[in-house]
C-alpha positions in Angstrom: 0.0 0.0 0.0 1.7 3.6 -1.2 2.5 5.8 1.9 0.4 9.1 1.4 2.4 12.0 1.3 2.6 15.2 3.3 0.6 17.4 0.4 -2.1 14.1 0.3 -2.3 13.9 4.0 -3.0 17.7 4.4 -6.0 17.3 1.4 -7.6 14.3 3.1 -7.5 16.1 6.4 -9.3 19.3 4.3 -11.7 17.3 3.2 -12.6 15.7 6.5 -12.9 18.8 7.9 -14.8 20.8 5.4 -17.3 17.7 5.2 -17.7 17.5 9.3 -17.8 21.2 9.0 -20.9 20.7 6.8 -22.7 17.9 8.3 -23.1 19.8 11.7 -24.0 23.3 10.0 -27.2 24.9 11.3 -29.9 23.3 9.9 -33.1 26.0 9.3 -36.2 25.6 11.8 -38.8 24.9 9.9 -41.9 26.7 11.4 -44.6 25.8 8.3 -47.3 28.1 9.0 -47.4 27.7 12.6 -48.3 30.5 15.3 -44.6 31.7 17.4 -45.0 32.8 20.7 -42.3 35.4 22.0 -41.4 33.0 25.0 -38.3 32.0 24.7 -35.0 32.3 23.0 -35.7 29.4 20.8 -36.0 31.0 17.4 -34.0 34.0 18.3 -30.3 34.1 17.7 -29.3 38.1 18.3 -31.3 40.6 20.7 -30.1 43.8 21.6 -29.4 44.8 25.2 -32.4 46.9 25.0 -34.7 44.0 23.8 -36.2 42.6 26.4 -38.6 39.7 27.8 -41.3 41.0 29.3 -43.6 39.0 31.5 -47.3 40.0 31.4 -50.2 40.3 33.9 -53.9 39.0 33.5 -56.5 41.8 34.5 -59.1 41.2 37.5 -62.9 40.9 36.4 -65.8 39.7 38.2 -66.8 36.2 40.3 -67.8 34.0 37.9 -69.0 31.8 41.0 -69.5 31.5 44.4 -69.5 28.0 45.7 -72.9 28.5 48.5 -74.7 25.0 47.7 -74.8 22.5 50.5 -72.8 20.3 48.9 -69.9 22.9 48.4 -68.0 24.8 50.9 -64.9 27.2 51.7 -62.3 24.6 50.0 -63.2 24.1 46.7 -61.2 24.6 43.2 -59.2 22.5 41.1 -61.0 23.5 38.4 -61.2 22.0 35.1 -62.2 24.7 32.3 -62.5 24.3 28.5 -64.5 24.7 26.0 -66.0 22.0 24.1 -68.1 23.3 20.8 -70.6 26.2 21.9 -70.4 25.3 25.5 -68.0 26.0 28.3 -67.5 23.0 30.5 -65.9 23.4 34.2 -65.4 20.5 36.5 -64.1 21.3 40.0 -63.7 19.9 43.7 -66.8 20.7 46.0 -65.1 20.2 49.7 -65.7 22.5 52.3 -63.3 23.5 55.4 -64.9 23.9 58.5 -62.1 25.8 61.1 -62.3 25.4 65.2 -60.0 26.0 67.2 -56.8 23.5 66.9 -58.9 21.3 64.9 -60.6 21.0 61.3 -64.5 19.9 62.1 -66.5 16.7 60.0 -67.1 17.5 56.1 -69.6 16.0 54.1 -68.4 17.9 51.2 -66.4 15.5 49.0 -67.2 15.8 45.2 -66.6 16.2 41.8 -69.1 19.3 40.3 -70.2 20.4 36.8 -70.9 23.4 35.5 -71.4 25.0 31.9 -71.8 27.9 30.3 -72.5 29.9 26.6 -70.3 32.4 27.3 -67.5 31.6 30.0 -69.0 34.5 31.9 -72.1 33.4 33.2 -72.2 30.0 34.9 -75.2 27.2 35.5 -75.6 24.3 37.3 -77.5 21.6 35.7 -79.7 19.4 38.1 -77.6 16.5 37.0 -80.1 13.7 39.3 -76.9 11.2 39.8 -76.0 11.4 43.7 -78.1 11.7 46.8 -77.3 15.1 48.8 -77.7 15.0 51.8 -76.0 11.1 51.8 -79.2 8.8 51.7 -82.1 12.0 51.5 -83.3 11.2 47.8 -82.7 14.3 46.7 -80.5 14.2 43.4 -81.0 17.9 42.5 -77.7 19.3 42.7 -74.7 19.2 39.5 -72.6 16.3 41.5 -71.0 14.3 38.3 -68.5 12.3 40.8 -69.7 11.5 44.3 -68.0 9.8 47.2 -70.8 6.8 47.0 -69.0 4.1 45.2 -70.7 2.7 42.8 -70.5 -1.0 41.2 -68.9 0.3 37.9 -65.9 1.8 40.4 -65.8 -2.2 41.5 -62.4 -1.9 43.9 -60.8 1.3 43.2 -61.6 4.1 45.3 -61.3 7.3 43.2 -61.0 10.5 45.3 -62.9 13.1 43.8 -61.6 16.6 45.4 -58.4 15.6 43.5 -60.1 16.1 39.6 -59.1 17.0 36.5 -61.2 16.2 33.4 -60.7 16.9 29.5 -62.0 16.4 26.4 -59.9 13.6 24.6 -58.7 15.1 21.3 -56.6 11.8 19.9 -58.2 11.3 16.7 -58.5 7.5 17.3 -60.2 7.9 20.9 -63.5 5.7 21.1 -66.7 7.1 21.2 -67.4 6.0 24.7 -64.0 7.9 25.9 -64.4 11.2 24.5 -63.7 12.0 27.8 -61.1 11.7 30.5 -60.8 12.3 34.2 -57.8 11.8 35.8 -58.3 11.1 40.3 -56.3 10.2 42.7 -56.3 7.0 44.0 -57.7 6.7 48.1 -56.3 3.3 48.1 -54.4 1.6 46.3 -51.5 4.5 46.0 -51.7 6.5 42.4 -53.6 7.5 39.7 -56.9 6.4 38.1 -58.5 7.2 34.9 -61.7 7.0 34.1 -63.8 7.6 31.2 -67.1 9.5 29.8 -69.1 9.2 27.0 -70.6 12.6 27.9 -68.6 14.0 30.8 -71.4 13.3 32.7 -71.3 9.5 33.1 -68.3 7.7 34.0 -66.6 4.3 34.4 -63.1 3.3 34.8 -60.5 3.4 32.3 -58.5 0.8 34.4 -59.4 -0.6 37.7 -56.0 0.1 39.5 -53.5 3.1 39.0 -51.9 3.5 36.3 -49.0 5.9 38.0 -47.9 5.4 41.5 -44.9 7.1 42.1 -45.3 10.7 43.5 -47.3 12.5 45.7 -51.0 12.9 43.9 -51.9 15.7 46.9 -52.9 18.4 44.4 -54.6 18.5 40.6 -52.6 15.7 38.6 -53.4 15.8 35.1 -53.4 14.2 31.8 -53.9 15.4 28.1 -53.4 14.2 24.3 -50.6 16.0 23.0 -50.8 16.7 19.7 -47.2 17.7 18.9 -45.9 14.8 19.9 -49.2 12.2 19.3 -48.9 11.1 22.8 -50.4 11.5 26.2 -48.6 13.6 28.7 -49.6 13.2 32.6 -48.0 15.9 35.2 -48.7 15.4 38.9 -47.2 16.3 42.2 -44.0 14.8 44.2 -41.7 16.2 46.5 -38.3 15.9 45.8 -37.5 13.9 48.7 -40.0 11.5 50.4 -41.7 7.8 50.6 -43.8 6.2 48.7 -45.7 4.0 50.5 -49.3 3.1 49.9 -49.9 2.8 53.6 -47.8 5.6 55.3 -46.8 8.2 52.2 -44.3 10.7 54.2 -43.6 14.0 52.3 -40.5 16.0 52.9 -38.8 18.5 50.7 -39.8 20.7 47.7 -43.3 20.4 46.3 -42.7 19.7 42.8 -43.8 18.0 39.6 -42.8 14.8 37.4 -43.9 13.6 34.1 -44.4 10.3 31.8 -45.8 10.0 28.7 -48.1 7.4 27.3 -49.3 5.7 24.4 -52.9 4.6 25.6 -52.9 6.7 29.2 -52.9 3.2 31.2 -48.7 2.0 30.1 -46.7 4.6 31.0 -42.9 6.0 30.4 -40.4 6.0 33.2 -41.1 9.6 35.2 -38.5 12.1 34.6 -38.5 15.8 37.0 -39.2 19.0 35.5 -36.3 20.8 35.2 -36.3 24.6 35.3 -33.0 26.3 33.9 -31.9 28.8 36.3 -35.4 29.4 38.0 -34.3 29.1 41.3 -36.1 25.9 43.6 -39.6 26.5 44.5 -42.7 25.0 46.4 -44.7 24.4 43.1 -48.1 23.3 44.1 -50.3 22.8 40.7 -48.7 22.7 37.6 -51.8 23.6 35.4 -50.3 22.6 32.2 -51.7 22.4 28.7 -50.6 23.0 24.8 -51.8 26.7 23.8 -54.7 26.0 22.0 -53.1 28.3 19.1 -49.4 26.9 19.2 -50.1 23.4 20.3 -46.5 22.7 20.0 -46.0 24.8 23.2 -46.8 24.2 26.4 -47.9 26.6 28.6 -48.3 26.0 32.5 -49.4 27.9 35.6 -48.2 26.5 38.6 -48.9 27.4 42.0 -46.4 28.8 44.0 -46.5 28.2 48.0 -44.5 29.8 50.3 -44.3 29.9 54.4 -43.5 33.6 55.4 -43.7 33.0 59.3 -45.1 35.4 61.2 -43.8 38.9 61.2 -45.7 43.0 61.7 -46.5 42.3 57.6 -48.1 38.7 57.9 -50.1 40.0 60.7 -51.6 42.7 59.2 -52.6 40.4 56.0 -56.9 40.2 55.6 -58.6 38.5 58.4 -55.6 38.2 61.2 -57.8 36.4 63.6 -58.9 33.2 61.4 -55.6 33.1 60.3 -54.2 32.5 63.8 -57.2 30.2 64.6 -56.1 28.2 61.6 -52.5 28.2 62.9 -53.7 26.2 66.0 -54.7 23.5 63.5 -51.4 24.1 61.3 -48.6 26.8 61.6 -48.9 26.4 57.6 -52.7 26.9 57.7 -52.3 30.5 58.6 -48.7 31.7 57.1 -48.8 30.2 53.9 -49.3 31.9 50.9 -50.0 31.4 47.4 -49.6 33.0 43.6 -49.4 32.0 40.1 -46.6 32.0 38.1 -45.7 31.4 34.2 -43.8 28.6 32.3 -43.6 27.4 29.0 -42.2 24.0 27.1 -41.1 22.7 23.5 -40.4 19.5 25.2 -42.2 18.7 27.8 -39.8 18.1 30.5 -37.4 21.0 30.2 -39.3 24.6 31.0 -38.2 28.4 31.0 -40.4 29.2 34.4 -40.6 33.1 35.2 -39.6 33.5 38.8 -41.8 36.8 38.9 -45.3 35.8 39.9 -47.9 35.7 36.9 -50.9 36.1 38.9 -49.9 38.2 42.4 -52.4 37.5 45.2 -53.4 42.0 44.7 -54.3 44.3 46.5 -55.5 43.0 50.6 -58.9 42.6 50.7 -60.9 39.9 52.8 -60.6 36.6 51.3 -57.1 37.1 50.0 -53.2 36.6 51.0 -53.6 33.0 52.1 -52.8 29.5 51.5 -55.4 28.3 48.5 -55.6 32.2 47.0 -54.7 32.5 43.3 -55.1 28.4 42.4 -55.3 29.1 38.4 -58.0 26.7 37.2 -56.7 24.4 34.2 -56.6 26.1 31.9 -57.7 29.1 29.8 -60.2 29.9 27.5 -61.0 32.2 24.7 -64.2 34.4 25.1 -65.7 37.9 23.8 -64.3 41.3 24.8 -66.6 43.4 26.7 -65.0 46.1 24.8 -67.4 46.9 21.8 -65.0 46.3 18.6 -62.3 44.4 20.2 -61.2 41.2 19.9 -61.4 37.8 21.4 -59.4 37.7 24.7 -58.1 34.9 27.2 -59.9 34.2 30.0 -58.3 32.3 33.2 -59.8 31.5 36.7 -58.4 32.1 39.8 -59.9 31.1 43.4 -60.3 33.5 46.3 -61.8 33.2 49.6 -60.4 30.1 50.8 -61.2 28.6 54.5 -63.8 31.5 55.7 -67.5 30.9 55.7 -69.3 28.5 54.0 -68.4 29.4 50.8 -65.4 30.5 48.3 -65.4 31.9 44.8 -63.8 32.1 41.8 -62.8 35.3 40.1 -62.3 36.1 36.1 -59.5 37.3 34.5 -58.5 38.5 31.1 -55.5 39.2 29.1 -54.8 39.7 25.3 -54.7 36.4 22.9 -51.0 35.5 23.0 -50.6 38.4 25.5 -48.4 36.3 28.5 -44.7 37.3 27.3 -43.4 39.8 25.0 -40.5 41.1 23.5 -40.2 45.0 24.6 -38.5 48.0 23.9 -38.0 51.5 24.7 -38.4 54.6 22.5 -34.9 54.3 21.6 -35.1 51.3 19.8 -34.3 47.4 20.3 -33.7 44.8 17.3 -34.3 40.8 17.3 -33.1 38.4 14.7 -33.9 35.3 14.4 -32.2 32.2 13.6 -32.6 30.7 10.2 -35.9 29.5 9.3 -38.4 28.1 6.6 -42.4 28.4 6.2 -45.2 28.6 4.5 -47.6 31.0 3.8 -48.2 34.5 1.4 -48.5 36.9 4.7 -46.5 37.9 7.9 -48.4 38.8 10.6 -47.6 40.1 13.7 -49.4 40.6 17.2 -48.2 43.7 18.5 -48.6 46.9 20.5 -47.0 50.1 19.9 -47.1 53.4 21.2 -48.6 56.3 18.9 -44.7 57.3 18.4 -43.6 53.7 18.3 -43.3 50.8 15.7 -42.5 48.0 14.1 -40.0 47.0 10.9 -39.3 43.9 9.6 -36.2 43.0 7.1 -36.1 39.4 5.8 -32.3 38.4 5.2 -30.6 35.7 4.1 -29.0 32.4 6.5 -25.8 34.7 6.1 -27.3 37.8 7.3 -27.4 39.5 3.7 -30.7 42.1 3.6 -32.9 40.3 0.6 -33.9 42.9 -2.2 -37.7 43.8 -1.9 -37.6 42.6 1.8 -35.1 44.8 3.9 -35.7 47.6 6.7 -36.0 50.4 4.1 -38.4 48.6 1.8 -40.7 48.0 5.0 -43.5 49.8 6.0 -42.9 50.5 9.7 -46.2 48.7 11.8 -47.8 50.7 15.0 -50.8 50.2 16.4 -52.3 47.5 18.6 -53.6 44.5 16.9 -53.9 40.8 17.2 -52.9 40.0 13.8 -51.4 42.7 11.3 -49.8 42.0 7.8 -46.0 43.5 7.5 -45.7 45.2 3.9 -43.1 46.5 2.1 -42.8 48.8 -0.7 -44.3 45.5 -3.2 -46.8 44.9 -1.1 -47.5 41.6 1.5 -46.9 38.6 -0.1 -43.6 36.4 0.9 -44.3 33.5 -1.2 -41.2 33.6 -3.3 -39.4 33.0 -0.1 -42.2 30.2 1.3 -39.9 26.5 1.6 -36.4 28.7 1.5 -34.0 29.6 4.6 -34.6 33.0 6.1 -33.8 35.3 8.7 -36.3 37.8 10.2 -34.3 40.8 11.9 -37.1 42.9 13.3 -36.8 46.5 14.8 -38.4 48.4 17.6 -39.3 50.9 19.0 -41.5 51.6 22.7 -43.3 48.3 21.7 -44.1 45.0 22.4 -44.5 41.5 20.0 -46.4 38.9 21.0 -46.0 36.4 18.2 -45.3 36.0 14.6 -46.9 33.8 12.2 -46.6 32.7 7.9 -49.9 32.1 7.0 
């Protein structure tokens, strides 16, 4: 065999290294004609220092409901809220939380609820005439879809219905009779159940034991078809250190939340732990997560944080100091802890950019509020009508309030722009994003936005090398302002990018005392 020479040597070692060089370039994202959310830095490869993230706020409206039946109570939440064709569906816990003096008296409130509604707004219960209340009375007007009386289709398992969450099955190969899902925890043996609806009204078991049963389960655990990634997804709670025993399950550590994935919702992937970046630890109560109904390749989540503050001049002077010291006698944690919503997205499902700001502060101190069960985010949002005569659709979520006092609690409205939970900001002086390389499809840009009346928006479309591409660059564009949901960005030949649809591209986008919400080829 001929010995290769020096000049030989140095070609083949070229070639090698041009041809590695090439098979790990950048490959371009390819995006189709799907909806981009500004919550991460996935897509973007430069942003000024100017350019920031900036984490919205939801806006306080009205109680939706107040949970005064007989059957209900102080406790109840974990709600369950979508919509499902014309109507608005909520499920939630009815349990009630009756406070003495170093002890918690009896409760006969232990339920799953319905409730439904045209517009989101305005709620009804339906005399649903399944469950006896009080126990044994006869009386089956009341909305109780999941009731504490076993039945014989529940044969052995003992589903725990203040521990709900129920959806509307959206595999495209789901049976008739399982449209819909409710996920429950277990009250013996240790786990998850999951039962099954033809209706959401009347249920039967998916699987007579659990189908998870390592973790925790004291919160909403939840389940959903994922349509990214054709699978189901299940969340639920666990604490990062701890037992689990179906006889003696001993918390300890950090409240926090695992994951599996699933085929059929009944065999199940090993769990893996959410991991956070560089959020710092938390006490994450709910996780409250979801695809976005308009990027279902994201997921969003609102998970509860809980915090003990101890007691200090501040906590004391928190709404209703005395009941909060009466429930200390039953529980230092009763009375001094404290919960809010927060804010997290996911491409993956297991790795999540949480905000450490809180989404949803408990407000301004009023009675009912600052206290351990405030600010429980229901799962999950929905879109309804603006009260605001020519605007657009909005988000609605659901928060509770009023936890532990009375003999009631309610749950409280709030709304915030479609797409409207992160943007990208700048000031006055200006702020510029580009993006890595990416294809799509589509004719149109468009862009939800807000600008001031002195603000806007320009878009240059460049080439994987950065090269301004004629008929698409800054000066050709016709700067955006205004505040819109969905806006085309023109330049001087007018809207249409098909030339460009299926090719590698860069967006470098300018700005100026605005915000952008998302981005999408269509």
């Amino acid at each position: 065999m001929p010995r290769l020479t020096a000049p030989c040597l140095f070609a083949l070692f070229t070639l090698l290294f041009l041809t590695t060089d090439i098979s790990f370039a950048t490959e371009p994202v390819d995006i189709g004609s799907r909806l981009e959310l500004m919550v991460d830095d996935t897509l973007i490869e430069f942003r000024s220092q100017n350019a920031r993230f900036e984490l919205h706020h939801p806006t306080p409206r009205e109680i939706v409901f107040t949970y005064d039946k007989p059957w209900e109570g102080s406790g109840c939440g974990y709600q369950s809220i979508f919509k499902d064709g014309d109507k608005y569906r909520m499920y939630y816990k009815a349990w009630h939380l009756d406070v003495q003096e170093k002890k918690l008296g009896p409760n006969n409130s232990n339920f799953t609820c319905y409730a439904e509604s045209d517009d989101g707004i305005h709620w009804k219960r339906p005399d649903l005439g399944l469950f006896s209340f009080p126990p044994k009375s006869g009386d089956k007007k009341n909305n109780i879809v999941i009731g504490k009386a076993y039945r014989d289709w529940m044969k052995s398992a003992k589903p725990d219905p203040v521990h709900p969450a129920v959806f509307k099955d959206e595999n495209p190969a789901c049976p008739a009779d399982a449209k819909y899902k409710a996920i429950l925890r277990s009250r013996g043996p240790h786990g998850l159940l999951v039962l099954k609806s033809p209706d959401g009204i009347h249920w039967s078991l998916l699987s007579e034991k659990p189908v998870i049963t390592d973790g925790a389960f004291d919160s909403e655990n939840l389940a959903f078809w994922d349509p990214a990634s054709k699978q189901y997804r299940a969340y639920w709670r666990y604490f990062t250190k701890g037992t689990t025993n179906e006889k003696n399950w001993k918390p300890s550590g950090l409240r926090d939340i695992r994951t599996a994935t699933s085929p059929d919702l009944l065999h199940w992937s090993k769990p893996q732990d959410l991991k956070y970046g560089d959020a710092p630890p938390e006490q994450l109560y709910t996780n409250q997560i979801k695809p976005y109904y308009r990027a279902p390749h994201i997921l969003v989540g609102f998970p509860t944080r809980y915090i003990e503050r101890g007691w200090s001049k501040s906590m004391e002077a928190l709404p209703e100091f005395k009941h909060r010291k009466m429930r200390s006698s039953i529980s230092d944690r009763y009375g001094m802890a404290i919960t809010e919503g927060l804010f997290m997205t996911s491409r993956d499902g297991v790795n999540f950019k949480r905000w450490p700001e809180a989404f949803l502060r408990p407000g301004i101190e009023r009675q009912g509020t600052w206290a351990y069960g405030h600010q429980y985010i229901g799962w999950q949002m929905v879109e309804t009508k603006s009260d605001v005569e020519g605007a657009p659709n909005e988000i609605s979520l659901y928060a509770t309030e009023g936890y532990w006092t009375g003999n009631s609690n309610q749950l409280r409205r709030y709304t915030m722009r479609i797409d409207g939970f992160v943007s990208i900001n700048a000031p006055l002086k200006g702020a510029e994003i580009t993006t890595k390389p990416i294809t799509f499809t589509g004719k149109e840009l468009k862009l939800n936005f807000s600008t001031s009346a002195a603000g806007g928006i320009t878009v240059e479309l460049q080439t994987p090398d950065g090269k301004p591409i004629a008929g698409f660059t800054e000066s050709d564009c016709s700067e955006l302002f205004g505040d819109t949901i969905a806006r085309a960005v023109s330049w001087k030949n007018g809207t249409d990018v098909s030339s460009l649809a299926g090719k590698p591209v860069k967006l470098k986008i300018k700005l100026k005392d605005a915000d952008l919400y998302s981005f999408k080829f269509e």
